[in-house]
N, C-alpha and C positions, 0 to 999 in steps of 0.2 A: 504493500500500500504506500501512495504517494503521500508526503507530507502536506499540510493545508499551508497555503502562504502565509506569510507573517501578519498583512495588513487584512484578509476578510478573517482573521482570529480577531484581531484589536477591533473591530468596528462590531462584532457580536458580543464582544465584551462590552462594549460600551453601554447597546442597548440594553444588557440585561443591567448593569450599571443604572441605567434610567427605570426602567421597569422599578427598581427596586425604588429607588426615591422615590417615584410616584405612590407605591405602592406605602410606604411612608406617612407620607403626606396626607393620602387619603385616611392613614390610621388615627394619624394627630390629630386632625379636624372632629372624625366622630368621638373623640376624648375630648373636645374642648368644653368648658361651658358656657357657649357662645349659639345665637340664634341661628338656624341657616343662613335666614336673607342677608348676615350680616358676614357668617365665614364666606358665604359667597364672593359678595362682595369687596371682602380682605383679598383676594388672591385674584383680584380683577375679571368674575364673570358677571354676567348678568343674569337675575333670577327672573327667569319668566312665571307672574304670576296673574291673578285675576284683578283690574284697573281700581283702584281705591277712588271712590266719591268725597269730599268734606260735605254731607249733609248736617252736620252739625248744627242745631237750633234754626235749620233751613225757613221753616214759619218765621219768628220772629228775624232773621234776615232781611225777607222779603218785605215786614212790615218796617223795617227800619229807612229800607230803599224808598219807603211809599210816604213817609214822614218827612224825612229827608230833602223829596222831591214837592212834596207839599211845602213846609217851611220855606221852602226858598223861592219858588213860586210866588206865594202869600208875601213874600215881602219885596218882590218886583214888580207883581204887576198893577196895582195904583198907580203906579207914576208911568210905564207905560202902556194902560190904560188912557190914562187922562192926556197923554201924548199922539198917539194914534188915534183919537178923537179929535185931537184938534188940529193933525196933518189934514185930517178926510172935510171938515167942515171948513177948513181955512181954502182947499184945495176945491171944493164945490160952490165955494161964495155963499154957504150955509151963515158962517159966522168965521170973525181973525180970529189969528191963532192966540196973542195974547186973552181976550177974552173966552177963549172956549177951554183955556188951560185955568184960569182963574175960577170960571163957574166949575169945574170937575172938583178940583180942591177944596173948595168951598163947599161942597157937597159930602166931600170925603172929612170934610174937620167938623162940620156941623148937621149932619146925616148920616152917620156913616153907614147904619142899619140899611139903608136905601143905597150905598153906592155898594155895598160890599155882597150885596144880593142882587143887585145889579145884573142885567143878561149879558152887557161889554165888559165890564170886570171877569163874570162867570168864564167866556169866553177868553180875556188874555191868562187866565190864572189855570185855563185847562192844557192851555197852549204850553206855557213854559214846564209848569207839571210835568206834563207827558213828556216833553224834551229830556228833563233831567230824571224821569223813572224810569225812561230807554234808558240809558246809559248808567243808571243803576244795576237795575236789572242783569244787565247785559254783564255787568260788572260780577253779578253774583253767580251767574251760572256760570262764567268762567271760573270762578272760583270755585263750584263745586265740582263741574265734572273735572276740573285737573289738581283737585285735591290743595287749593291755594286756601291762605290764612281768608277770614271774613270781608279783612279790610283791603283784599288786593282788588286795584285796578288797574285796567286792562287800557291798551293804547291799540292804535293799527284801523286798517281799511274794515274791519268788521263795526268797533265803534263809528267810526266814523260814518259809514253807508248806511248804519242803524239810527243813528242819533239826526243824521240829516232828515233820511225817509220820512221819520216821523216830526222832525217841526216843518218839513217843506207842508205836508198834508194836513197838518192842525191848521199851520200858519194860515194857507191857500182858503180854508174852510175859515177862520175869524177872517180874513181879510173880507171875505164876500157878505160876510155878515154883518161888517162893520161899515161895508157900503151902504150897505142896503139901512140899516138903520140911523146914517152919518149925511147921508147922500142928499144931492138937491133935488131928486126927485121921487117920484114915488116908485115903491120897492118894484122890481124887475126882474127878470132872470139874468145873471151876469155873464155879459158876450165870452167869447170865447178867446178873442185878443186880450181881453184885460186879466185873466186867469193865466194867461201866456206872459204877460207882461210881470206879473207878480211873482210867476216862477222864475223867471230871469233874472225878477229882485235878488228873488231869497240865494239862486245858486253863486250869486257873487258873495251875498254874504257870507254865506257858508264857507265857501273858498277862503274869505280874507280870514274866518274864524279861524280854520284847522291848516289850510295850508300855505298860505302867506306867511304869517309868520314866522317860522323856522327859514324862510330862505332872505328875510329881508330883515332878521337880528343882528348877523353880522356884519351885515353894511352903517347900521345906527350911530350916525356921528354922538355915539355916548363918550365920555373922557373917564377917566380911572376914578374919580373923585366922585361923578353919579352913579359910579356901576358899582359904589359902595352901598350904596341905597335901595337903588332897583337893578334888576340886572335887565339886558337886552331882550331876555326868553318877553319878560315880564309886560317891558316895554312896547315887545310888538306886539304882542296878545293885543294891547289894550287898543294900540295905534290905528295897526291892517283893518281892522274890523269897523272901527269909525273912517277912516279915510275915503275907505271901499262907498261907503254913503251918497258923498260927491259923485259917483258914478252910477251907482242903484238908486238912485231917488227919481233921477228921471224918466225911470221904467213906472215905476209907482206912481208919478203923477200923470204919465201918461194914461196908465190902465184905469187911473179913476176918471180922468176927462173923458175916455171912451165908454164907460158906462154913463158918467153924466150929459152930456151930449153923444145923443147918436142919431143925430136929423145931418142937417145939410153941412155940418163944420168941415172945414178941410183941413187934414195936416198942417198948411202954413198956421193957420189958429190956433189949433192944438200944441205946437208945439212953441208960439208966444203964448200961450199961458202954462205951458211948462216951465221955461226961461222966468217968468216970471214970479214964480212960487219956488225956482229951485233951489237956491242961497237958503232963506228962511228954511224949507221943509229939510234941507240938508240936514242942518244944523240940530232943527227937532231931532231925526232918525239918528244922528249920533249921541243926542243924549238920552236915548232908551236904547242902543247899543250897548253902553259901558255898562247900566244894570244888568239887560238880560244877560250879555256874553260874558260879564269882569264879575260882579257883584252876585249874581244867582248863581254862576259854576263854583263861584270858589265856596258860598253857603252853601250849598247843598254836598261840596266834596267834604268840607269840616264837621257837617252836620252828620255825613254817612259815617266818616272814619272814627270819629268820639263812639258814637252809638255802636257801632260795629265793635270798636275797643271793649266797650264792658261786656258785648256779649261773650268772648273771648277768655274776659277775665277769668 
């Protein structure tokens, strides 16, 4: 018999060499007193098991999301309530806008029982509502099915496409109702341009809301000394979204001129009495701007995140 070569010995020894550690190894694990998921884990595999939920106190969650989105709601929209009333009757020759801003207030300091029962109240308070219970919401089922803490929130194209959907279609439904009860004429069905026109408002604003500013932070002639203060994120949140106005307003007064005149006006008309309301109604829409989008996101994210904390606790 012929001798075996020297290196297919060395390379059989080896394996059984390995065999043997393995075999080891596998001894010491089931001696440890350590959990599988976690000896697993030690020695870098992955334990495939069945997807863990955080259903945890999932009821009261969801009521917290619904509180949350109400309180801050409730403490926007009075002001633009009484703002948006007086875009649409300043904008109809119903009544100016300093006078129709004065009489809401007035109503709200010395009635309030009547403004805050109100069917235009009811309406801006369901609108922003719903805006920030989407995004509650939306906030908690991510949280449960990938097993996240109560208080995490979620960012990306699903909030986003979620939280627009629904204030474009609340918004679209007060704005038509807002006509209709604001307007110089008697109530009507509202054309289909100015429904068009409204949705052209809101998707600018939208845009200046969520994606403007993150590209137009780092441009912010801020100096080191204010960015002690505010930072850039902060500043354009507040900026994009009111500047955007100057440019969405004149959708908005157009689509109320097409429902309040729809006889013989022509474009040239319509669009001098655009020009002519634009600067004023600008200026209104940016200041029910910084409430809705500055003032109710940030109450409503502090209001979730506390209330979310103690259920936790």
């Amino acid at each position: 018999m012929g001798v075996a070569p020297a290196e297919p010995l060395a390379i059989i020894a080896e394996d059984k060499q390995r065999g043997a550690q393995l075999l080891s190894t596998k001894e010491a694990i089931a001696q440890l007193p350590m959990k599988p998921a976690k000896v697993v884990e030690s020695i870098g595999l992955k334990e495939q098991g069945p997807k863990t939920w955080n259903t945890a106190n999932l009821g009261r969650r969801l009521g917290v999301d619904a509180m949350s989105a109400g309180i801050a709601g409730g403490l926007v929209a009075p002001i633009i309530c009484a703002i948006d009333k007086a875009i649409i009757e300043n904008a109809s020759g119903k009544r100016p806008m300093l006078p129709s801003l004065q009489a809401s207030f007035s109503a709200l300091l010395f009635q309030p029982h009547r403004f805050l029962t109100s069917k235009p109240f009811a309406l801006i308070f369901a609108l922003y509502t719903g805006t920030y219970l989407t995004a509650n919401s939306l906030d908690t089922f991510k949280s449960t099915t990938q097993n996240k803490p109560a208080t995490h929130i979620t960012s990306g194209p699903a909030k986003f496409v979620a939280t627009s959907a629904a204030n474009l279609s609340l918004c679209l439904y007060k704005d038509s109702q807002f006509t209709k009860i604001f307007g110089a004429v008697s109530p009507r069905p509202i054309p289909p341009v100015t429904y068009a026109l409204f949705a052209a408002r809101d998707c600018l604003t939208i845009f200046a809301s969520f994606n403007l500013p993150p590209m137009i932070a780092p441009s912010l002639p801020l100096s080191a000394e204010m960015e002690r203060y505010v930072s850039r994120a902060s500043t354009a949140q507040f900026l994009a979204p009111a500047a955007i106005q100057l440019i969405s307003t004149p959708f908005h007064l157009l689509g109320l001129d097409m429902y309040n005149r729809n006889g013989d006006t022509t474009m040239k008309q319509r669009f001098a009495k655009v020009k002519v309301d634009w600067l004023t109604s600008s200026f209104a829409r940016m200041c029910r701007i910084v409430p809705a989008f500055g003032v109710g996101g940030v109450v409503n994210k502090n209001c979730r995140e506390k209330m979310m904390g103690k259920l936790e606790a």
